[in-house]
C-alpha positions as CSV (number, residue, x, y, z in Angstrom):
1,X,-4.0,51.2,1.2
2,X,-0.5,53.0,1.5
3,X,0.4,55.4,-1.3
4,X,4.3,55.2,-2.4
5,X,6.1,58.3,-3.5
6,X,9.3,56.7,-2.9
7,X,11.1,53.9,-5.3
8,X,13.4,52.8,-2.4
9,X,9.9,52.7,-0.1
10,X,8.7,51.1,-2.5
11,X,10.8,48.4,-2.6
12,X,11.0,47.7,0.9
13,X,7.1,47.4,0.5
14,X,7.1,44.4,-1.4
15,X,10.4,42.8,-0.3
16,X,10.2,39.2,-1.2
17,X,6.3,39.3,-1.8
18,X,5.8,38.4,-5.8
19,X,2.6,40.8,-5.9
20,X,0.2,41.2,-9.0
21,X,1.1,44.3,-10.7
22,X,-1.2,47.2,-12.5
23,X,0.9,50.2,-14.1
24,X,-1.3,52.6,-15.1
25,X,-0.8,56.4,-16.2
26,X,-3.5,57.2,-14.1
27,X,-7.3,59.2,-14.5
28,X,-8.3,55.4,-13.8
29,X,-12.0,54.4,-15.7
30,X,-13.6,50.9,-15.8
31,X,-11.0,49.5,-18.1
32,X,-8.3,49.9,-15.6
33,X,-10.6,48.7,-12.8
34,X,-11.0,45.6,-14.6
35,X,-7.4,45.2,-14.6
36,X,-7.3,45.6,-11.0
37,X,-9.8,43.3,-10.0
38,X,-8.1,40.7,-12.2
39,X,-5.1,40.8,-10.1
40,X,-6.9,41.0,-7.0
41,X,-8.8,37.8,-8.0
42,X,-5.1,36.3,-9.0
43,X,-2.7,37.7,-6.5
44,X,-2.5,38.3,-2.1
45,X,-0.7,41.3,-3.0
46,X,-1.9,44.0,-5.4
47,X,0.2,46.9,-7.1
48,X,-1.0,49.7,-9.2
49,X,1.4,52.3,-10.2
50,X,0.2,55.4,-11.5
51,X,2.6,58.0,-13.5
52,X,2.7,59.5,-16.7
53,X,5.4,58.6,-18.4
54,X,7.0,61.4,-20.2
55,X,9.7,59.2,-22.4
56,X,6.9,57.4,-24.6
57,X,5.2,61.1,-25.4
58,X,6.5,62.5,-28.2
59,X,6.9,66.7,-29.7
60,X,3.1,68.1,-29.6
61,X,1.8,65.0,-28.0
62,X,-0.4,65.4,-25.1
63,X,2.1,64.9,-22.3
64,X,1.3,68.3,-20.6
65,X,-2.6,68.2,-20.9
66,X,-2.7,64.3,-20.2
67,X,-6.0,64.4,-17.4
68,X,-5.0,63.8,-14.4
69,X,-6.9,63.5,-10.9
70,X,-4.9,61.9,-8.5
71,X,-7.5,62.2,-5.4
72,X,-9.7,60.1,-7.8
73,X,-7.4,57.8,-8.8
74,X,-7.1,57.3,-4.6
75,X,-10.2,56.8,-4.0
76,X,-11.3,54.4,-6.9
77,X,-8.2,52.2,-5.9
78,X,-9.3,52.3,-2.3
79,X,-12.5,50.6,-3.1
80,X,-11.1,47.7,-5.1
81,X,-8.8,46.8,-2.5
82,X,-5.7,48.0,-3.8
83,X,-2.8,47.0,-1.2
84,X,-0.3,49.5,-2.4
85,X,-0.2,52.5,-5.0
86,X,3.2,54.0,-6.5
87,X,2.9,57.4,-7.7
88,X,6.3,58.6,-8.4
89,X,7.4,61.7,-10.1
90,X,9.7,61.8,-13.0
91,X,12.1,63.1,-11.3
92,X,12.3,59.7,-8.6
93,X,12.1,57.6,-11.8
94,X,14.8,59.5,-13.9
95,X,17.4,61.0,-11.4
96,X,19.7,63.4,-13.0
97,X,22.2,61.3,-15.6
98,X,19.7,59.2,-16.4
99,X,20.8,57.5,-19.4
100,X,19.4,54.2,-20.3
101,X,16.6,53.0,-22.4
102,X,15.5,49.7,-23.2
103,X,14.5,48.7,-26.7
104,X,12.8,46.0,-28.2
105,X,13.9,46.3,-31.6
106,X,12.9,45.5,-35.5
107,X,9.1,45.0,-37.4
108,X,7.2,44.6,-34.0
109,X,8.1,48.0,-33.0
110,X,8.4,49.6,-36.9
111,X,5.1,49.3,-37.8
112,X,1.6,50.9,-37.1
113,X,2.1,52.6,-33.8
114,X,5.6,52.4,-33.6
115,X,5.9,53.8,-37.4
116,X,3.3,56.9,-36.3
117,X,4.9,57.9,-33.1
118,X,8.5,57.2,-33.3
119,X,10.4,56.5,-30.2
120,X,7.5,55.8,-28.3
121,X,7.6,51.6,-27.8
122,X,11.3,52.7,-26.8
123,X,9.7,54.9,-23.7
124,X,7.1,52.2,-23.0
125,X,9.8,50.0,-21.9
126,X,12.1,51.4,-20.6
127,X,9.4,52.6,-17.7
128,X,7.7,49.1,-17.6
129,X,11.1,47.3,-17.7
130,X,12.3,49.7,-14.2
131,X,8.9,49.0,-12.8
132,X,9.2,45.4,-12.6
133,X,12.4,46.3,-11.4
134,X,11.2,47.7,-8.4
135,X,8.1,46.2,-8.0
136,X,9.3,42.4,-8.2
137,X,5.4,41.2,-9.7
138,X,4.3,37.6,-10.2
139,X,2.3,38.8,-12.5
140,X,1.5,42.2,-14.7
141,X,-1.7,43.4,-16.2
142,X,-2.6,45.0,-19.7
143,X,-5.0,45.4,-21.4
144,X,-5.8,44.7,-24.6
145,X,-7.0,47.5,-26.2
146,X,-3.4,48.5,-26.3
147,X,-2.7,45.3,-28.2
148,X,0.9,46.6,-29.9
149,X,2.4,47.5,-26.2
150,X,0.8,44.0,-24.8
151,X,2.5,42.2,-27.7
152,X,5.7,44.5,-27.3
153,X,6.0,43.8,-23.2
154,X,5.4,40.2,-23.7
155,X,8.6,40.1,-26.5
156,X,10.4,42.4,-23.6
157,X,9.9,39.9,-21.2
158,X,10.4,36.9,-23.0
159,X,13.9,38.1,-24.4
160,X,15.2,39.7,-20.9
161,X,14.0,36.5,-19.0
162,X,11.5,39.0,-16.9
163,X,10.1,35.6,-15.5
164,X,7.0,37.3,-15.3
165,X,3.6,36.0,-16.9
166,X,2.3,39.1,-18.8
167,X,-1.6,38.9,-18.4
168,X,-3.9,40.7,-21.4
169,X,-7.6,41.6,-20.6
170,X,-10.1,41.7,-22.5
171,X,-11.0,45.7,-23.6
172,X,-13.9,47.4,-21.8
173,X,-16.1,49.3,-23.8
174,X,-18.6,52.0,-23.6
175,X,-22.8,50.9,-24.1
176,X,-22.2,51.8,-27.9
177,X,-19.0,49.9,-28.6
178,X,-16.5,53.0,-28.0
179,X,-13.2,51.5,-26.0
180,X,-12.5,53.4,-23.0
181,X,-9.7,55.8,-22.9
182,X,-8.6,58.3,-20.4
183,X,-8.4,60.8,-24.1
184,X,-12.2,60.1,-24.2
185,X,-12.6,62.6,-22.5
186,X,-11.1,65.4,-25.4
187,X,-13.8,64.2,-27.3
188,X,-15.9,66.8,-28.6
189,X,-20.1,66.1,-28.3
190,X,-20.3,65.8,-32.1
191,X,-17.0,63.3,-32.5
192,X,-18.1,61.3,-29.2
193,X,-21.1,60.3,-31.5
194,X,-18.7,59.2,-34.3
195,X,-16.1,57.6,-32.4
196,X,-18.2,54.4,-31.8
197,X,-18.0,54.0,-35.7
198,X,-14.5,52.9,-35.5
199,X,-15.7,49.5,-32.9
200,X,-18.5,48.8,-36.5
201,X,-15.4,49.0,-38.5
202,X,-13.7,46.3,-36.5
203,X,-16.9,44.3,-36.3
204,X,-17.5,44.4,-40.0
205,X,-14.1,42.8,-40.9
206,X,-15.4,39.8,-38.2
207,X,-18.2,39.7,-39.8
208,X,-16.9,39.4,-42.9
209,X,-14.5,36.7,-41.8
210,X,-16.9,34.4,-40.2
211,X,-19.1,35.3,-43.6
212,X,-16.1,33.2,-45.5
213,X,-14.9,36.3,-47.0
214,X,-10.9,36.9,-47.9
215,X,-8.5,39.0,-46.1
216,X,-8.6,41.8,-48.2
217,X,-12.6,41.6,-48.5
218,X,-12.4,42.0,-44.7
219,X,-10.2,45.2,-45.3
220,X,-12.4,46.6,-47.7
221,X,-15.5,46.0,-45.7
222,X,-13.8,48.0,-42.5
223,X,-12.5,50.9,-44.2
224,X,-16.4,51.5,-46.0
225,X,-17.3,51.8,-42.3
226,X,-14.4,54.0,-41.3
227,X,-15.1,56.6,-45.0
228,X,-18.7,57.6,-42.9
229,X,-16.9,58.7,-40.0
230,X,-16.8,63.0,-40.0
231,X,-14.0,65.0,-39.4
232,X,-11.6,62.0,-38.7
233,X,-8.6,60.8,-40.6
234,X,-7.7,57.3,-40.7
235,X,-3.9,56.8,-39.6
236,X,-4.1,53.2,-40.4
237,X,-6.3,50.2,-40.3
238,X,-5.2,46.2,-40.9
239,X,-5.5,42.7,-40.4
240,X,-2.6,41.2,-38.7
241,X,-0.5,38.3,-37.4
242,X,-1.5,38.4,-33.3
243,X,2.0,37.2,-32.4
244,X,4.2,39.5,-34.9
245,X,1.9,41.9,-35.9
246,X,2.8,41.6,-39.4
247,X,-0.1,41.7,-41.9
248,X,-2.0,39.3,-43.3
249,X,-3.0,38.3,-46.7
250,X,-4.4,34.7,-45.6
251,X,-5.9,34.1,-42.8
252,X,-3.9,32.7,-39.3
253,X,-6.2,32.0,-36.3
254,X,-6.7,34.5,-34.3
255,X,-6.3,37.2,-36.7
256,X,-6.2,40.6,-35.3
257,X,-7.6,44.0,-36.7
258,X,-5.9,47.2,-35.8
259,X,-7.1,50.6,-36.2
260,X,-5.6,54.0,-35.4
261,X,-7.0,57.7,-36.3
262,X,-7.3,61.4,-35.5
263,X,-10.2,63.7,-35.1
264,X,-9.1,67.2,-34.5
265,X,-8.9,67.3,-31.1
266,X,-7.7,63.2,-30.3
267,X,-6.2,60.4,-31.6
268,X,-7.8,57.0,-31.0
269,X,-6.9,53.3,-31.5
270,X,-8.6,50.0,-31.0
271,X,-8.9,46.4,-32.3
272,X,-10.5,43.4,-32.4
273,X,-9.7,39.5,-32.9
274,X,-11.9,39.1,-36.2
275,X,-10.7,35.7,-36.9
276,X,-10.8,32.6,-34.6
């Protein structure tokens, strides 16, 4: 496995190979893994980049305390296989007079995440739009429990003729339901034993849909689930188009629940499809 500092190395790397790309900010769990071994099964060639961005990290996010353990990261990535890794600094990504971004603009963007942390969709792809860049990938894989920047890459490539097929998988989760996160870790004892509450919030507006209820019956069945959770406060929570992300009043199949909220120490996000 050869580890890439360098974006001109880089390049030369994968001259004219089409390889299956994983970009990753790194502290790698299971859910990354799962990425990785989905591109290995897909591709000859295997990419992960790790690095953590700091143009999608906004004032008093966690850019500064984001974990990090690169010699982990190594050795995890050794064991699946991984081909090449491309750990650049910011600096090799954004020389001095740096100055463009890349924007997918209008509702996809506005709402839910993009609404709570402005600017940060516009960071996401502007580092994922130079990665393909210099990585050249057949394919590129996300996962899903980041369902806004999967849906916001995939309108990126479509519109800027990427001609690269943008691959979701499925979220991994903890035993109890809880998504895995690299911020999982913040979690204080007390709060790891709530956070799982959010996954029975999700699962009671599936169960309400396949129960016949409405939309808005759905809602109302999350959000009784989400009022039990201590110490947290809800940033958002909706049923939404899986394509636009707008939201729903009737339901469209594949119907998508999002969910975003704080505890004191970490902000956490998932979703489930709750309609077929």
């Amino acid at each position: 496995m050869r580890w890439i500092q360098s974006p001109r190395e880089l390049r030369e790397a994968v001259a004219g190979r089409s390889p299956g790309f994983v970009p990753t900010m790194g502290y790698l769990h299971q859910g990354h893994l799962a990425l990785v071994r989905r591109a290995r099964d897909e591709n000859p060639l295997v990419v992960v980049s790790i690095f953590v961005n700091p143009l999608q990290f906004g004032p008093g996010e966690d850019y500064d305390r984001y974990p990090r353990d690169p010699e982990r990261d190594r050795a995890l990535l050794e064991a699946e296989g991984v081909d090449l890794v491309f750990a650049p600094t910011a600096e090799d990504l954004y020389p001095e007079g740096f100055a463009t971004r890349v924007e997918v603009a209008g509702p996809l963007t506005a709402r839910w995440e993009g609404e709570r942390r402005p600017g940060h969709f516009r960071g996401v792809t502007t580092v994922v739009a130079k990665l393909f860049n210099l990585v050249r990938p057949r394919r590129a894989y996300f996962g899903e429990k980041d369902f806004q920047q999967l849906a916001v890459i995939r309108r990126m490539v479509a519109d800027l003729d990427f001609g690269i097929e943008v691959v979701g998988v499925p979220t991994v989760r903890e035993p109890d339901g809880l998504a895995l996160s690299s911020r999982n870790v913040y979690l204080t004892p007390a709060h790891r034993r709530e956070a799982p509450k959010l996954y029975r919030a999700l699962l009671a507006a599936r169960d309400a849909a396949r129960a016949g209820r409405t939309v808005a019956e759905a809602e109302a069945a999350a959000r009784a689930v989400l009022a039990t959770i201590a110490d947290f406060t809800l940033d958002y929570f909706a049923i939404v188009d899986p394509v636009t992300l707008a939201p729903l009043s009737d339901w469209v199949p594949g119907a998508r629940a999002l969910v975003a909220g704080r505890f004191p120490e970490v902000r956490l996000i998932d979703n489930l499809e709750v309609y077929p």
